[in-house]
N, C-alpha and C positions, 0 to 999 in steps of 0.2 A: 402157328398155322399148320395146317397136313399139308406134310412134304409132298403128298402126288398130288395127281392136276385131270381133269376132265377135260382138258383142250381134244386128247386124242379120243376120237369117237368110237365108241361098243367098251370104253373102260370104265368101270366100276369105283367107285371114291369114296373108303370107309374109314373115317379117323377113327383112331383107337380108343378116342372118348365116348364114340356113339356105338363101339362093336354092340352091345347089347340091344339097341334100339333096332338095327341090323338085324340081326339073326332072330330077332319077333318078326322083323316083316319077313323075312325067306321063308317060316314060319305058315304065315299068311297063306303062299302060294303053292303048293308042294305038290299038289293031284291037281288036274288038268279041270275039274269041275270045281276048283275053287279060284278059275281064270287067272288074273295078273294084275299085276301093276307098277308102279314105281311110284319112290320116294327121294326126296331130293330135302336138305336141310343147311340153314345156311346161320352161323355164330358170327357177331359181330361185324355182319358183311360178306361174309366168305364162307365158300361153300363146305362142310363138312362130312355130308352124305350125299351122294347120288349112285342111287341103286334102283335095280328093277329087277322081277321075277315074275315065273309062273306063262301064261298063255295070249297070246292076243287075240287069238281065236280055234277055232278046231283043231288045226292044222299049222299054226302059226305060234314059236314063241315070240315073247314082250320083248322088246328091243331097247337097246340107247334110245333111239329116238320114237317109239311108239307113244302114243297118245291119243286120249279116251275123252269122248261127249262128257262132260262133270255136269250138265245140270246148272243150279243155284251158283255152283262155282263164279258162274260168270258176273254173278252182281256185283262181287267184289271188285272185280276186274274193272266194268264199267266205271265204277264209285271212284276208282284211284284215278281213271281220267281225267273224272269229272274235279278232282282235285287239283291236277295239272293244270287245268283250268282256270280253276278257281284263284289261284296262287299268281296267276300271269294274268289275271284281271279281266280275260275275256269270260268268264261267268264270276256272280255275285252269288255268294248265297241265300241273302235276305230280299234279292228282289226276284218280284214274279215271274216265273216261267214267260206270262205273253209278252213280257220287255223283247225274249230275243223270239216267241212263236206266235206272233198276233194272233192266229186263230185258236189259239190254248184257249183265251176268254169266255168263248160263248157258256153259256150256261151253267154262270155263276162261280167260273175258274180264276174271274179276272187277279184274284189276291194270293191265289197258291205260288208259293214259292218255291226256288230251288232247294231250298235247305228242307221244306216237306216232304219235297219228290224223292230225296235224300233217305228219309226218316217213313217213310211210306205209310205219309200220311193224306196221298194227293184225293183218297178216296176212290180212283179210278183201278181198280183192281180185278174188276168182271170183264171177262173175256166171252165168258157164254151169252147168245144172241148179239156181241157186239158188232160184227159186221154179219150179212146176209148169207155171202158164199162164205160156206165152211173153209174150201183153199183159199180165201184170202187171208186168214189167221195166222198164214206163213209168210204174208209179204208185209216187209215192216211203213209202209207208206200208207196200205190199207188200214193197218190197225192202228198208225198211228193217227191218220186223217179223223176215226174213230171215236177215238178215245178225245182228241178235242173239239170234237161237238157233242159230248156227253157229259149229261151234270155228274156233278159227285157223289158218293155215298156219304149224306148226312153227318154217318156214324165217326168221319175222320175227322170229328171237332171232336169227338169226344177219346176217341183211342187208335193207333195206329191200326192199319189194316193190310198184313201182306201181300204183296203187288207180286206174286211168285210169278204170272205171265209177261207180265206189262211192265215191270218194274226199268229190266233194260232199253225197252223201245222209247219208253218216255227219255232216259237220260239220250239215246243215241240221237232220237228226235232234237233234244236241246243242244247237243254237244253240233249237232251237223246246221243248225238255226245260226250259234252264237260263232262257227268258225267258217261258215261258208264253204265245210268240204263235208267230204260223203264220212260216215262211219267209220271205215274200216280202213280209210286214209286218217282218221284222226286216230284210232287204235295203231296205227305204223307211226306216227310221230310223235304223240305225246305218251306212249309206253315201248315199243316196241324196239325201236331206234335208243332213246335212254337208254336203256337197261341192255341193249344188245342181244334183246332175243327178239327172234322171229316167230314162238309158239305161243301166240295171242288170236286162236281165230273163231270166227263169227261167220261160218259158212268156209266148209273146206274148198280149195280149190283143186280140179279135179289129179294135176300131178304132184298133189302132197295127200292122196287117197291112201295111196298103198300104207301109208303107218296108223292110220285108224283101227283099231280096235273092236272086236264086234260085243256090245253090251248084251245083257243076260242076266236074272230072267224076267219075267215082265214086274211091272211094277206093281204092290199089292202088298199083303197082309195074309198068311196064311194061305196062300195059295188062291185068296179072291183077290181077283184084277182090280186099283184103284178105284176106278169109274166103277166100278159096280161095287164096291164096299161104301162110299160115300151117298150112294143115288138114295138108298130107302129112307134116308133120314134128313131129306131135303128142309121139311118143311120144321125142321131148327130152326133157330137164329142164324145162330153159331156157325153150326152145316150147311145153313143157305150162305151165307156170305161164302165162304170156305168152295163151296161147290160154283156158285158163280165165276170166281177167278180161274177153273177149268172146266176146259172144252172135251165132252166127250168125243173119245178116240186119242185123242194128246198124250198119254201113258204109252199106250201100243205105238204110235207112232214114233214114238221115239227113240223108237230101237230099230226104225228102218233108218230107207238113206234119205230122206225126203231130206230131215231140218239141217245137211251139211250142203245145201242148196238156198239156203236161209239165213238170216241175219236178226235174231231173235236173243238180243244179248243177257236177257233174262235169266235163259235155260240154254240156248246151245251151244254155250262154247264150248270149245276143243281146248285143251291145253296140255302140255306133258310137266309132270311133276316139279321138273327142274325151272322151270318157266313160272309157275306160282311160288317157289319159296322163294325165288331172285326177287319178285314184286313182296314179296309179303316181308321179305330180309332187309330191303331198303325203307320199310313202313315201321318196322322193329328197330332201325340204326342211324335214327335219325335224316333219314333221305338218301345216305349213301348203300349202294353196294359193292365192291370190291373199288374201283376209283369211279365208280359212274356214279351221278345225283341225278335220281328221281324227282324228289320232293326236298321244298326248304325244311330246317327244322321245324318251324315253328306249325308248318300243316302237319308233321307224323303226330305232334303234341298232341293239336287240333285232333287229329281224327283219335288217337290213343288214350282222350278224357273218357269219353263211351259215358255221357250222361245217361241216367234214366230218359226211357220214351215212354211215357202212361204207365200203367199197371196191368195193361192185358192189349190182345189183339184182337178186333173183331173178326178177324179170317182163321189165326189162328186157337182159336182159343187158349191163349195161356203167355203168360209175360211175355214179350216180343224179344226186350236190349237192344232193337234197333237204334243206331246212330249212324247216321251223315254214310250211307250205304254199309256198314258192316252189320255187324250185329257181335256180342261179347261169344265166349269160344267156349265150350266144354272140353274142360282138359283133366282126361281123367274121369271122372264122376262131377266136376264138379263145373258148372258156370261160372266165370270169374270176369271181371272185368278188368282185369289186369292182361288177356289176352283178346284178340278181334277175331276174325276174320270174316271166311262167309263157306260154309258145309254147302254141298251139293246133294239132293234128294240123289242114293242108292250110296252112298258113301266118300265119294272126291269130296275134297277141298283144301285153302290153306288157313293158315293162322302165322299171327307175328304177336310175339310175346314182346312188347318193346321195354320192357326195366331187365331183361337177358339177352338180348339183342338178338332174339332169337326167333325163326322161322320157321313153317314145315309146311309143303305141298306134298300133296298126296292124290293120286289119280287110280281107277279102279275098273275095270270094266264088267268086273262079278258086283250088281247090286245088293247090297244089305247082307246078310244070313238068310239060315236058314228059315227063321221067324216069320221076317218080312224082308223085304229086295228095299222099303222105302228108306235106308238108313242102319246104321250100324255101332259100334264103338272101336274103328278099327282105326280110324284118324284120333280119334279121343286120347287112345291106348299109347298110341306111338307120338302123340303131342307131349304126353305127361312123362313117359321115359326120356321123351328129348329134352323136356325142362331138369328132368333130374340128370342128366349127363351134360345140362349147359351149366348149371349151378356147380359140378362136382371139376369142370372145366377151369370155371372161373376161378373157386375155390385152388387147384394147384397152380392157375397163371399169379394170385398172389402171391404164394408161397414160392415158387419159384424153382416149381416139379412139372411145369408144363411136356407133358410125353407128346410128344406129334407124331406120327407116322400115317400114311400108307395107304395102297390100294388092293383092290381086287379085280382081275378082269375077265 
């Protein structure tokens, strides 16, 4: 194990297995327009790296404790709740959502199950026209009241459909039905508390402001803004489903402060780096991280098979790999199902590799490249050098050359 320790706050924790994984992300950050972020990595339960560089904003370097909006990040977040859950018997997977939300049924919901809502196959994935006022798309009672009195997309008998807006609301809808407390008290007790971190949030509170991060630059493709690169080719298939699950203006707005006023577990969590490998480390080590248990064995297993979901996505266009909330991990170049996690649209996210017991969160507040801000390969990059320094790890803990050392601070 690396002899220094994160206990003391603004110190830096670089084992001497991962110095190269390291010095790529400092790498990352070096001019002031290529902003910041931090990386946090955790072997067998325990933490390895926790680093951070570069900008939080204009004016502002990235700190121990800063932390950036991730997007998508959050579904994962939600999903291992929803597991907690599941494992303690207050949610079932195979039975239907209306068991714990009566009014889920109306029109033709009555059979959808949590394990669908899971696999985002509930069909309710359109956001556009789904409530009247536009401001109510931020408040999760309106959209969720919404969404069950609305029939389903057809198409989710046939292929999963990504739920990229709605995805969270539905699970925090069912998690707050099946436990009789609000959201963001079951995020404090069945993740938060576990694991002993308190950076799980779903709408900031305004005296944990100051470590926010300011994202940049808008969301797009070349310099055309999302919502207007998707609009001209509406009348797709493919594009129409794709285009329905976002609400014009949703890109831009999410770089102001509106959605840390919000509970939209979908898209707006907040999280710092160190706080998604600690979950994603315990989902890699069979439940445990350092002496804390998240999860039984037998749900990391559970969620770690990562069966096939169909052969394609009707939102997405193009094989999904969703399962029971992750979805499989591109490490490297390559998708493998041997790792999970869940990427956040501009670059955050985490991943647990469970046959290396190994983790990586990564948070960002510079979206994408130069190319496009939608995405990147800079979590890709730094997943696949951590697999080859947990493999080269394990390799001398065999042998019985394990080198440990040290920090930076």
């Amino acid at each position: 194990m690396p002899a220094a320790s994160i206990d003391a706050p603004g110190h830096m924790l670089i084992d001497d297995r991962f110095t190269a994984v390291a010095a790529k992300f400092f790498s990352m950050f070096r001019r002031k327009s290529q902003g910041g972020g931090g990386l946090a990595v955790y072997l067998h339960g325990e933490p390895v790296l926790d680093i951070w560089a570069g900008w939080a904003d204009t004016d502002r370097r990235w700190r121990a404790d800063s932390m950036a909006l991730s997007y998508s990040t959050g579904k994962g977040v939600a999903a291992t709740i929803a597991h907690r859950l599941v494992e303690r018997a207050v949610l079932d997977l195979d039975e239907p959502v209306a068991t714990y939300w009566p009014e889920f049924a109306a029109n033709g919901k009555a059979d959808i199950t949590i394990r669908e809502v899971l696999n985002h196959r509930a069909g309710l994935q359109r956001t556009r026209g789904l409530v009247e006022n536009p401001d109510d798309l931020l408040d999760h009672d309106a959209v969720a009241a919404a969404m069950a009195a609305s029939a389903p997309d057809p198409m989710r008998l046939r292929a999963s459909g990504y739920h990229g807006l709605t995805f969270g609301t539905l699970v925090a809808e069912i998690a707050q039905r099946a436990t009789g407390r609000s959201f963001l008290e079951v995020v404090r007790n069945e993740l938060a508390e576990p694991l002993g971190d308190n950076d799980f949030w779903f709408g900031v509170p305004e005296h944990q402001r100051h470590r926010l991060t300011q994202l940049a630059p808008r969301l797009g493709v070349a310099g055309v803004p999302f919502d207007t690169l998707i609009a001209p080719f509406a009348a797709v298939r493919i594009v129409r489903s794709a285009r329905s699950a976002i609400y014009d203006g949703w890109a831009d707005m999410t770089l102001g402060r509106r959605p840390y006023d919000a509970m939209m577990p979908g898209w707006n969590g907040v999280f710092t780096a160190r706080s998604l490998a600690k979950m994603y480390g315990a989902i890699a080590n069979d439940g445990m991280v350092g002496h804390r248990r998240l999860l039984r064995p037998e749900t990391t297993r559970r969620i770690a098979e990562m069966p096939p979901n169909g052969r394609y996505d009707y939102v997405l266009g193009a094989a999904p790999h969703f399962a029971l909330g992750y979805h499989r991990a591109i490490v490297g170049a390559k998708l493998t199902r041997h790792a999970l996690g869940h990427f956040g649209i501009g670059g955050s996210g985490g991943i647990a590799v469970p046959r290396l017991g190994l983790s990586i969160g990564f948070v960002t507040n510079h979206l994408g490249n130069h190319a496009m801000s939608l995405g990147d390969a800079r979590l890709p990059m730094l997943a696949a050098m951590s697999e080859r320094a947990a493999c080269s790890a394990d390799t001398d803990s065999a042998s019985g050359h394990l080198d440990t050392t040290a920090a930076a601070s």
